[in-house]
VEXRO-601027 format. One line per 2 residues: for each residue y, x, z of N, C-alpha, C. Coordinates in nm, 3 decimals, padded with zeros to 5 digits. Atoms other than C-alpha are relative to their C-alpha. Layout:
Y:X:Z:Y:X:Z:Y:X:Z; ...
END
This chain:
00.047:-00.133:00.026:04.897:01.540:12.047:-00.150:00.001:00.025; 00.179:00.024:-00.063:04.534:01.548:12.015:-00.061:00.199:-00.008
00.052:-00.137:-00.040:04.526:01.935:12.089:-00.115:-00.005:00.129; 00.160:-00.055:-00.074:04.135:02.028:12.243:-00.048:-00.129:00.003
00.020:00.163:00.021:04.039:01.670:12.131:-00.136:00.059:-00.120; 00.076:-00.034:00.072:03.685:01.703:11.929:00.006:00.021:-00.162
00.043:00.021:00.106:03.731:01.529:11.615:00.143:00.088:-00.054; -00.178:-00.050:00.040:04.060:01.739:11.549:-00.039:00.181:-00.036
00.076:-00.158:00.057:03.829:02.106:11.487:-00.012:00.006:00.136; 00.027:-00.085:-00.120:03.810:02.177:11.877:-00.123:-00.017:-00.036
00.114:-00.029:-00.050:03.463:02.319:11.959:-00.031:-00.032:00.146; 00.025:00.042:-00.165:03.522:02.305:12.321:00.117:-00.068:00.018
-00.080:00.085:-00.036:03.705:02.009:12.464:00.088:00.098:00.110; -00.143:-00.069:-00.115:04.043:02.140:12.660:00.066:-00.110:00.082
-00.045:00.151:-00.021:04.102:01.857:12.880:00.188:00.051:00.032; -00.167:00.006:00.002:04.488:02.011:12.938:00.066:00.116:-00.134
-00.096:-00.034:00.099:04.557:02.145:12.588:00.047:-00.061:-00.014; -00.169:00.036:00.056:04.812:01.960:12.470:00.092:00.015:00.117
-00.125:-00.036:-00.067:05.028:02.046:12.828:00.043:00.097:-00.026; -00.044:-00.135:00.067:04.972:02.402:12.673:00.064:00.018:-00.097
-00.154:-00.017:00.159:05.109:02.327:12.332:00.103:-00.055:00.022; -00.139:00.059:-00.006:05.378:02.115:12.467:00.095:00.094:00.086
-00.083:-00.105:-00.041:05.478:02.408:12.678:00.044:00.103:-00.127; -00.045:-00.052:00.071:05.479:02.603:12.408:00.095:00.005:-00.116
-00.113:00.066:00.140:05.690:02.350:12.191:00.124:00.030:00.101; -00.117:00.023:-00.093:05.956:02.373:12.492:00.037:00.161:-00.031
-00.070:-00.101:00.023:05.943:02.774:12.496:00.061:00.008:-00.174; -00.055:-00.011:00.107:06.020:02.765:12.133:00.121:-00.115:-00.037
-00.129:00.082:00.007:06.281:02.483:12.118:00.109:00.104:00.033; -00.118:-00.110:-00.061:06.617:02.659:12.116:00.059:-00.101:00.131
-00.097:00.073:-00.097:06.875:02.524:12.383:00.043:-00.078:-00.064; -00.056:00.152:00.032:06.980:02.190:12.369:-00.075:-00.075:-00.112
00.069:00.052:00.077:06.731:02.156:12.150:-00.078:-00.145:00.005; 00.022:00.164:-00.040:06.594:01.766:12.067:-00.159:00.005:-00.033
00.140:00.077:00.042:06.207:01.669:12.049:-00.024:-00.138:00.060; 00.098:00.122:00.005:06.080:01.339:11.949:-00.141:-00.022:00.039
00.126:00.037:-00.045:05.795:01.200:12.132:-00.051:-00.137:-00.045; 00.045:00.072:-00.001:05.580:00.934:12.035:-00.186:00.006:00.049
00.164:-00.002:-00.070:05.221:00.875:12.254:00.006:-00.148:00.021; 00.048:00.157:-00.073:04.994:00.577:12.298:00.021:00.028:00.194
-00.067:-00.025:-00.130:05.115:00.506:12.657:-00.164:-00.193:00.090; 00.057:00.145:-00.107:04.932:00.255:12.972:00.060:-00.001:00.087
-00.099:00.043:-00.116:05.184:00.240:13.225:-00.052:00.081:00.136; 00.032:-00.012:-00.125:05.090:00.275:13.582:-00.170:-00.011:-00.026
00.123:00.036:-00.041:04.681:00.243:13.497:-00.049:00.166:-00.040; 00.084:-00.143:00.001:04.464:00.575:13.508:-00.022:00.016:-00.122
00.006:-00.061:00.124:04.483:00.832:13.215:-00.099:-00.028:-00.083; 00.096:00.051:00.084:04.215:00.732:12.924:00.018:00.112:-00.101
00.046:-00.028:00.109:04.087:01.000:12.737:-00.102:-00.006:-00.036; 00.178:-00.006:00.089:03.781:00.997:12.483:-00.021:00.097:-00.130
00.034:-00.113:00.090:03.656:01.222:12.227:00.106:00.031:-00.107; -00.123:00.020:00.166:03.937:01.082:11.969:00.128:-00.023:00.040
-00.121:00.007:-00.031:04.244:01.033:12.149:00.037:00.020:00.180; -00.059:00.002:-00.113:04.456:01.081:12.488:00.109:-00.103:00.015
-00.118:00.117:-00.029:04.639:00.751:12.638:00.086:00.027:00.128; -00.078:-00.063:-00.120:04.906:00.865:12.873:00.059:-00.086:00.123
-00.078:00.052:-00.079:05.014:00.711:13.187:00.104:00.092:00.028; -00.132:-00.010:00.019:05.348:00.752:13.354:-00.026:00.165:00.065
-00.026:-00.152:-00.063:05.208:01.076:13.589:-00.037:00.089:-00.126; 00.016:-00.051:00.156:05.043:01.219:13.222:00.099:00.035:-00.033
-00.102:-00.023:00.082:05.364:01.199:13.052:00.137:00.074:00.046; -00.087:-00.097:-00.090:05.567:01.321:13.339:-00.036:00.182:-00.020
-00.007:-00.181:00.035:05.375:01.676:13.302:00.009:00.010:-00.122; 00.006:-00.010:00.146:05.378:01.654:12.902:00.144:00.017:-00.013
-00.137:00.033:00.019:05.761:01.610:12.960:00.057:00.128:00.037; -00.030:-00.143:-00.124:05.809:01.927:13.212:00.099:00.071:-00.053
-00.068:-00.088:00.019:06.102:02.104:13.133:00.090:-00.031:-00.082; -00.072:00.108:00.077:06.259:01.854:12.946:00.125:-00.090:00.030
-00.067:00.120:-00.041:06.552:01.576:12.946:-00.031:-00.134:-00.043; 00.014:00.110:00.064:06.488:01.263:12.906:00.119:-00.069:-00.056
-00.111:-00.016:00.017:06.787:01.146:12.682:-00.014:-00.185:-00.031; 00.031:00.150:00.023:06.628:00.802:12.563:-00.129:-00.006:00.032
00.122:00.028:-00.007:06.325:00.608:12.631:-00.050:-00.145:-00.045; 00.039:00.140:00.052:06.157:00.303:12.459:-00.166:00.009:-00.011
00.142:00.034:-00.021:05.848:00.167:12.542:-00.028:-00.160:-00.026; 00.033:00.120:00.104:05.643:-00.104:12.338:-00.097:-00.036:00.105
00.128:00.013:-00.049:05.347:-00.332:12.486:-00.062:-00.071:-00.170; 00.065:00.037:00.173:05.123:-00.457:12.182:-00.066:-00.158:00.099
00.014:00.134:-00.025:05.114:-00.839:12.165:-00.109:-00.068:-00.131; 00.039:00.072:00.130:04.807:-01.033:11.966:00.064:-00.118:-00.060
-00.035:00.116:00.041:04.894:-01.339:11.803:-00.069:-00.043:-00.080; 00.110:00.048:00.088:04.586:-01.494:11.637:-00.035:00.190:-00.075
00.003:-00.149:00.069:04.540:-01.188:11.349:00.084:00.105:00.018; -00.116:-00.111:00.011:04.827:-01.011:11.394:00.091:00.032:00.112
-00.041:-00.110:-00.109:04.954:-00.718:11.621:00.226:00.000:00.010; -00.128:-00.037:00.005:05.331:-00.755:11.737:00.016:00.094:00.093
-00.002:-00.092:-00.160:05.482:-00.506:11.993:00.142:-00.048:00.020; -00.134:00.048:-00.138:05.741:-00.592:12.261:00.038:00.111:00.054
-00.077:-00.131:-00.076:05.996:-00.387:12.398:00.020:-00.028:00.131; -00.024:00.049:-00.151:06.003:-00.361:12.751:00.032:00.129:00.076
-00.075:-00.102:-00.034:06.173:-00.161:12.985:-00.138:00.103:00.077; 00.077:-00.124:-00.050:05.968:00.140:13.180:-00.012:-00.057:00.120
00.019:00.085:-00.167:05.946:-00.086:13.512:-00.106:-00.077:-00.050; 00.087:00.128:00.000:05.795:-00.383:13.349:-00.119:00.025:-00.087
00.184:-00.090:00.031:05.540:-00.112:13.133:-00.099:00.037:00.097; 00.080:-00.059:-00.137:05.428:00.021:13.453:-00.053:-00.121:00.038
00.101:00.047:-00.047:05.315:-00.286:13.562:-00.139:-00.109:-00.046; 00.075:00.062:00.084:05.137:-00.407:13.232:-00.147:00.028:00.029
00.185:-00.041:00.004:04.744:-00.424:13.197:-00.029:-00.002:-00.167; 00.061:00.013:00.099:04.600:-00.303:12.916:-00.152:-00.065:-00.090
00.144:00.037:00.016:04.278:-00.429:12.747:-00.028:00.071:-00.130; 00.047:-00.031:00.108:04.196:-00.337:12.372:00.122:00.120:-00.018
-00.088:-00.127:00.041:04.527:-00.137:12.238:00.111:00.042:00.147; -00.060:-00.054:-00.063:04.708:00.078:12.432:00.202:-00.077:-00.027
-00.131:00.002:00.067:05.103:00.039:12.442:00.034:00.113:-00.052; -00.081:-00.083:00.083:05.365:00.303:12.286:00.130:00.039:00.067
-00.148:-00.045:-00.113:05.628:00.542:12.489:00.054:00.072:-00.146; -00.079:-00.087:00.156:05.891:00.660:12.209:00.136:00.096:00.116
-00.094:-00.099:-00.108:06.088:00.972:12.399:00.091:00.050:-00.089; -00.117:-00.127:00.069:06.401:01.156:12.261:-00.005:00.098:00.128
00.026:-00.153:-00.126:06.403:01.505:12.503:00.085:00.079:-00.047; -00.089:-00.129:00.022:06.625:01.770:12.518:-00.014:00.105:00.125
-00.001:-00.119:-00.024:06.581:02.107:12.592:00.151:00.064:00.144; -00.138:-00.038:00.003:06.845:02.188:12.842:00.065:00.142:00.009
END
């Protein structure tokens, strides 16, 4: 969600809009309702935002989540290999204690409303 993010029309940077629109995706979800999450993710290393994007660690994604179930969770790390970008699935223990350098990894959430 790059809500209060520059290149996205904000004027003034919101460093916690998107917890505001994601609250507001929760009051509008009906009950039992499902939202898909996908965010660039860094595990356990301190939040990274910059003018063009927000990279979420695990306390980040915990308030982005707020009010939520977690029903599934899959998390990627991004592997080079000479030219080309693979990603690895790894569980939410062994993300937390990845290091990032160039790309971020990838948290894929299913959520439910309860």
């Amino acid at each position: 969600m790059a809500v209060g993010l520059e290149p996205y029309g904000q004027t003034v940077k919101d460093a916690d809009g998107e917890l505001r629109a994601m609250k507001e995706l929760v009051r509008i979800l009906k009950h039992e309702g499902i939202l898909v999450l996908t965010t660039p993710y860094i595990g356990g290393e301190p939040l990274r935002v910059t003018s063009f994007e927000r990279v979420y660690n695990r306390q980040r994604l915990g308030e982005l989540t707020k009010g939520l179930k977690i029903i599934k969770e899959d998390y990627y790390y991004p592997l080079r290999s000479r030219k080309r970008l693979c990603w690895l699935r790894l569980s939410k223990e062994k993300m937390d204690k990845q290091t990032f350098k160039e790309e971020s990894g990838i948290a894929c959430l299913i959520l439910k409303k309860p």
